[in-house]
C-alpha positions as CSV (number, residue, x, y, z in Angstrom):
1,X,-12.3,-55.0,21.8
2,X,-13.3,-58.3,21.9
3,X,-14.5,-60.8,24.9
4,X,-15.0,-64.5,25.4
5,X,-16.8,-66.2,28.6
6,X,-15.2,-69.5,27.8
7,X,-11.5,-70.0,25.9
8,X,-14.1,-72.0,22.7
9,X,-16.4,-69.8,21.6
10,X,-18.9,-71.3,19.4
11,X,-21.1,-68.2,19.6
12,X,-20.5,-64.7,18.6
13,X,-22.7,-61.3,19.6
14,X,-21.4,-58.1,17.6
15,X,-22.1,-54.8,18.9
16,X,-21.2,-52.4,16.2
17,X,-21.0,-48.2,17.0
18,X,-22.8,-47.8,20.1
19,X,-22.4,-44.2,20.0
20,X,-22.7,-42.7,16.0
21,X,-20.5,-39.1,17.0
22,X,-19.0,-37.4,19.7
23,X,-22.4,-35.7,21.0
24,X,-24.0,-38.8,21.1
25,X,-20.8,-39.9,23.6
26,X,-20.9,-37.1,25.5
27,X,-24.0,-37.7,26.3
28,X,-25.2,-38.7,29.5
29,X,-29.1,-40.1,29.0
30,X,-27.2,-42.0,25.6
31,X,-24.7,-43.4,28.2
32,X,-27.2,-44.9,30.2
33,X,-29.2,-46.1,27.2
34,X,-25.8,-48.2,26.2
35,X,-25.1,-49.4,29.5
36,X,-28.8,-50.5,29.7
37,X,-28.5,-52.4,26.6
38,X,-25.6,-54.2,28.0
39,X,-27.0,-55.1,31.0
40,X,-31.1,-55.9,30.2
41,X,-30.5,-56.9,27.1
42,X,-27.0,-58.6,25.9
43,X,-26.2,-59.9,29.3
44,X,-29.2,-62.0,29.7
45,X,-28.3,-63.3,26.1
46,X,-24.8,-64.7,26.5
47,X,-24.9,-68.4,27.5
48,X,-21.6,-70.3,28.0
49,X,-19.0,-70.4,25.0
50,X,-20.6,-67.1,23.6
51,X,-17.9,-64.4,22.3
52,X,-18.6,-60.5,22.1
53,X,-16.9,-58.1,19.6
54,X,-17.4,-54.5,20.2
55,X,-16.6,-52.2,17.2
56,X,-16.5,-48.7,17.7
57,X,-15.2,-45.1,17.9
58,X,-13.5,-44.3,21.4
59,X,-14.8,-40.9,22.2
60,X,-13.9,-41.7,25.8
61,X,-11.9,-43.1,28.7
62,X,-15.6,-44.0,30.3
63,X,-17.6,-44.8,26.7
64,X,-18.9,-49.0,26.1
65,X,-15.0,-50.0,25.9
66,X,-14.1,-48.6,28.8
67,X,-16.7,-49.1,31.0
68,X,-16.8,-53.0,29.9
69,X,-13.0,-53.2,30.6
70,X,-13.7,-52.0,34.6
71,X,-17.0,-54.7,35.2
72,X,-16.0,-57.8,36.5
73,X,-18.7,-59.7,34.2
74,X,-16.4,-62.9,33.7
75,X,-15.2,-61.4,30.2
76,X,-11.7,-61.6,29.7
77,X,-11.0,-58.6,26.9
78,X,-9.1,-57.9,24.4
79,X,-8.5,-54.4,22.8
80,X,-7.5,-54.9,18.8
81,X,-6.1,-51.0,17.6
82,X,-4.9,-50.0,14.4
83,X,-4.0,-46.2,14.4
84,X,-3.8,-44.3,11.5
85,X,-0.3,-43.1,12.0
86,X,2.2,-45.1,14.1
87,X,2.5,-43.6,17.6
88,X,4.2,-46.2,19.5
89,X,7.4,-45.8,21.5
90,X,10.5,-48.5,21.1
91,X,11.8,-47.0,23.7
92,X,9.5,-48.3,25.6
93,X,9.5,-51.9,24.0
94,X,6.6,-50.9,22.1
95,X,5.5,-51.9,18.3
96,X,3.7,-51.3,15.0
97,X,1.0,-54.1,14.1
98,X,1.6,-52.8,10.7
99,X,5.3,-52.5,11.3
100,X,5.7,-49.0,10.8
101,X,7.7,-46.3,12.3
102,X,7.1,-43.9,14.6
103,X,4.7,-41.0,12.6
104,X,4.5,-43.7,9.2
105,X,0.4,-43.1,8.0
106,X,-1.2,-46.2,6.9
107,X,-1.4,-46.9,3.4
108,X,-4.6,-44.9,2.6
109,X,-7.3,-47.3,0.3
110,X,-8.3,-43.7,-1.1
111,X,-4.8,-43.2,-2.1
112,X,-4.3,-40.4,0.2
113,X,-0.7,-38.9,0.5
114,X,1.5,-37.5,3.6
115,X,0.7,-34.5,3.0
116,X,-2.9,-35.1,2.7
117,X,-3.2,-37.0,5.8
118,X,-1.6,-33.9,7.2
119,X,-4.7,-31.9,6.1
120,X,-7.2,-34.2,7.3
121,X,-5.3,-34.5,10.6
122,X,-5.6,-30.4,11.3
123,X,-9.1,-29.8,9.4
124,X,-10.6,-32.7,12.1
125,X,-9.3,-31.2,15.2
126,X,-7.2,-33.3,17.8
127,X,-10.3,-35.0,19.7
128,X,-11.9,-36.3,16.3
129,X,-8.5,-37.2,15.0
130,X,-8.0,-38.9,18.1
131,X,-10.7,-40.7,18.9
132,X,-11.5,-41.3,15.1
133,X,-8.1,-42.3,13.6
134,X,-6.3,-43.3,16.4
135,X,-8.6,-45.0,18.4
136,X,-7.8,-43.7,21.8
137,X,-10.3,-42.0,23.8
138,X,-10.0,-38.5,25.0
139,X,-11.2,-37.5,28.8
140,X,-14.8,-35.8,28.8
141,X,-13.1,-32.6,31.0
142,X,-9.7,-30.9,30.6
143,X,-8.7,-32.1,27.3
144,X,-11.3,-30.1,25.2
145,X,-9.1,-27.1,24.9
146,X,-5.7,-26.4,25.7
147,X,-4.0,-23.1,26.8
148,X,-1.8,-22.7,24.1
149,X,-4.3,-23.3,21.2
150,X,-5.6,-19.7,22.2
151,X,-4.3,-16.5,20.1
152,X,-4.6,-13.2,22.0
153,X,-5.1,-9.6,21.0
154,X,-4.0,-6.4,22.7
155,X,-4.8,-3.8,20.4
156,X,-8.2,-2.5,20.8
157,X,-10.7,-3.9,18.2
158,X,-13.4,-1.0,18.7
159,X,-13.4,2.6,19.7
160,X,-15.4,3.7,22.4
161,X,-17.3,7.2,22.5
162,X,-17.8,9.6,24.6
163,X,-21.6,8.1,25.3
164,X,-19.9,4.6,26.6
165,X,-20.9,3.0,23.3
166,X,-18.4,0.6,21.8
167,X,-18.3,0.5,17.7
168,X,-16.0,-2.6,16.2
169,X,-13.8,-2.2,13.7
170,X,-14.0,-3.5,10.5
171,X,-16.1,-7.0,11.6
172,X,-17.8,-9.2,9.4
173,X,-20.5,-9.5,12.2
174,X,-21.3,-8.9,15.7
175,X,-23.5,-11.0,18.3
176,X,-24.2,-11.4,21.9
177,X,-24.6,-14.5,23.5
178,X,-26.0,-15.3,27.4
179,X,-25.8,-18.2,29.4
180,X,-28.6,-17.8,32.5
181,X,-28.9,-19.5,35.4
182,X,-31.8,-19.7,38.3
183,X,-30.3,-18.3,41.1
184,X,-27.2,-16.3,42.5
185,X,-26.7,-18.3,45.5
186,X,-22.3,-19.4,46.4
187,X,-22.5,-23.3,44.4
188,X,-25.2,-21.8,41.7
189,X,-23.8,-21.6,38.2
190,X,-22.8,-18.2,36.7
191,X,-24.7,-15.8,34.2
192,X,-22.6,-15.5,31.6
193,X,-23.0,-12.9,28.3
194,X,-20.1,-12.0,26.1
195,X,-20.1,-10.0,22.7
196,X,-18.5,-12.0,19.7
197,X,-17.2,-10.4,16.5
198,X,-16.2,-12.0,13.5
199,X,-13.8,-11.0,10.9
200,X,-13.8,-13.9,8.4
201,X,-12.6,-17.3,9.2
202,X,-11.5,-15.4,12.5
203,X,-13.9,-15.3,16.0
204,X,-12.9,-12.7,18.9
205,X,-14.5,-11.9,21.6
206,X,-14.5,-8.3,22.8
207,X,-16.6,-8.1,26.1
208,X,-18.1,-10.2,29.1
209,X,-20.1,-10.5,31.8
210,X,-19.7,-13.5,34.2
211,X,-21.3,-13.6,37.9
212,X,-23.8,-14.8,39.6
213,X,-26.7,-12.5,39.4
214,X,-30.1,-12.7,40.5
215,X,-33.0,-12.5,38.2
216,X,-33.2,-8.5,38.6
217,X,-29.5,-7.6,38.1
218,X,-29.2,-9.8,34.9
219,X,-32.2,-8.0,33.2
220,X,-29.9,-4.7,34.1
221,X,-26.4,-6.7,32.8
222,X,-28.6,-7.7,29.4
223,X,-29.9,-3.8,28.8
224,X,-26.4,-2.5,30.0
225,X,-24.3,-4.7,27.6
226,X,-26.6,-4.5,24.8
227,X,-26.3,-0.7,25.1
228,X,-22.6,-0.3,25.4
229,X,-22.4,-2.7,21.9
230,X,-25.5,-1.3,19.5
231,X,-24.0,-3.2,17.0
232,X,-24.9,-6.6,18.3
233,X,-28.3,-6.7,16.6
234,X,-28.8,-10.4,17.3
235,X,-28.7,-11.6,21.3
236,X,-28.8,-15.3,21.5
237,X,-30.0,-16.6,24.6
238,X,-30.1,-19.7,25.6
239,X,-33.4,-21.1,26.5
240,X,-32.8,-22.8,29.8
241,X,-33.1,-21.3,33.5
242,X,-33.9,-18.0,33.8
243,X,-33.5,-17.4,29.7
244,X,-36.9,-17.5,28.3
245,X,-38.3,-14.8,31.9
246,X,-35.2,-12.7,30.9
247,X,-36.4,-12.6,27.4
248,X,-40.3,-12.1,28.3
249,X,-39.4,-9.6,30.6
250,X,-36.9,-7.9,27.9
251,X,-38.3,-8.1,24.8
252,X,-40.2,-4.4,24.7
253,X,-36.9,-3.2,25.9
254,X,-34.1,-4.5,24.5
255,X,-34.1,-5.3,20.6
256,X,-32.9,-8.8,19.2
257,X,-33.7,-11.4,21.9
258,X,-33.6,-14.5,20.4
259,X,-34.0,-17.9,22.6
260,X,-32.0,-20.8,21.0
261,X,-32.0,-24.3,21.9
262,X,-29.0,-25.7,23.0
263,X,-28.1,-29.2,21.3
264,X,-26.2,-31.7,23.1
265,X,-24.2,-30.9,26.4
266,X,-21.4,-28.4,27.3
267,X,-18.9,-30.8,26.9
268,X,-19.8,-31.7,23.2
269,X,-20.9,-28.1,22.0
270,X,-17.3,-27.0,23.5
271,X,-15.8,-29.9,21.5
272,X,-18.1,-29.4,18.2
273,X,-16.0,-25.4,18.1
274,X,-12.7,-27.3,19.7
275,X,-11.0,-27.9,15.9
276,X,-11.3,-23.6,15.5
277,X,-9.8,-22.5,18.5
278,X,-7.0,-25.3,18.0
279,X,-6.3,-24.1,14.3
280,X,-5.6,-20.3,15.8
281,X,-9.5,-18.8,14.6
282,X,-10.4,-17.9,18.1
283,X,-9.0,-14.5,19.7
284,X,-9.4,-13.7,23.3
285,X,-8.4,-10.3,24.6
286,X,-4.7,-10.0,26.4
287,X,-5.1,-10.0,30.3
């Protein structure tokens, strides 16, 4: 988008990628570090006649663009979009600035066919493609997944025996995976541990545990799970709230425990996996 205080510019102030991926836009601290910038340090810098162009990626309805579009800072913007495949509407009056119509790719500089811009459209996954090659933003909640990217299963993938143990079935690989939290208070996040198996390209999960548990009952849900799935040799646990006590308190116990750092927020770890479930690779069990 670009900005002028004045209708004769005779200055010019670029700002070019603010944000250099998704995570980084998704991020909260990096959202205030942006905003910051704006307001400390290009603010105090545009004297009368100066124009601003802002280059950059909209992740979001509420990233630099959309956030400079709500201030009243004087600005009068305006938004420049080039999408890499027509999506307007006539019916609605709307146009091309290429001309195109409706579904018509841009001609690729790397020479890249329909068919080929086909591939790169499903490999990135509808929030890069987006946000990337469309230019629009996507919201931060609701639009990460939707229902019917989800494939289901019915028939069993394991057998159980007489003992309670479960055995999957011709899996590549088998993890657990828990999500702590402090307390098990109504408002207090959930405890969450679920049993993943992998069979190729393909991820299903087979079991879960989701409540909120004190710090005693989710010791027992960690020993109980990992028992009923002996297969899951590797527990990732993330090490936040009550993850690295569970594992200290665990590890003589309960084989496998290993703490992992999560990177980024919720938000852009569920969109970093986003592209798999929307290509049909993630299988949840039939309700």
């Amino acid at each position: 988008i670009t900005g002028s205080l004045t209708s004769k510019p005779v200055d010019l102030l670029i700002i070019d990628d603010p944000y250099k991926n998704g995570e980084q836009a998704d991020s909260e601290a990096w959202a205030e570090v942006v905003q910051d910038f704006w307001t400390e340090v290009a603010i105090p810098r545009l004297g009368p006649g100066v124009a601003v162009v802002l280059i950059q990626t909209r992740w979001r309805h509420d990233d630099l663009s959309g956030w400079l579009k709500k201030r009243d800072d004087g600005i009068e913007w305006r938004e420049i979009n080039i999408p890499a495949q027509a999506d307007h509407d006539p019916a609605e009056g709307e146009t091309d600035p290429l001309g195109r119509e409706p579904g018509e790719y841009m001609e690729s500089a790397r020479g890249r066919t329909k068919e080929q811009w086909e591939q790169r459209k499903r490999e990135m996954g509808s929030r890069a493609w987006t946000a990337l090659c469309q230019g629009k933003p996507s919201p931060a909640k609701g639009n990460i997944f939707h229902r019917d990217w989800w494939r289901e299963y019915e028939q069993p993938q394991w057998i159980e025996r007489d003992d309670g143990t479960c055995w999957a079935l011709s899996f590549d690989e088998i993890i657990q995976s828990w999500d702590m939290a402090f307390k098990d208070t109504a408002g207090t996040d959930y405890v969450c541990g679920q049993v993943w198996g992998r069979r190729g390209a393909e991820a299903y999960l087979l079991d879960q545990v989701h409540d909120r548990m004190s710090f005693v009952d989710t010791c027992a849900k960690v020993r109980a799970l990992a028992a009923r799935w002996p297969q899951a040799a590797l527990k990732l646990v993330e090490d936040k709230a009550n993850g690295p006590a569970v594992i200290n308190a665990l590890r003589r116990k309960v084989p496998g425990l290993v703490p992992v750092e999560p990177d980024g927020s919720k938000a852009a770890r569920a969109a970093a996996v986003s592209p798999f479930v929307e290509a049909g690779n993630v299988y949840l069990p039939a309700v």
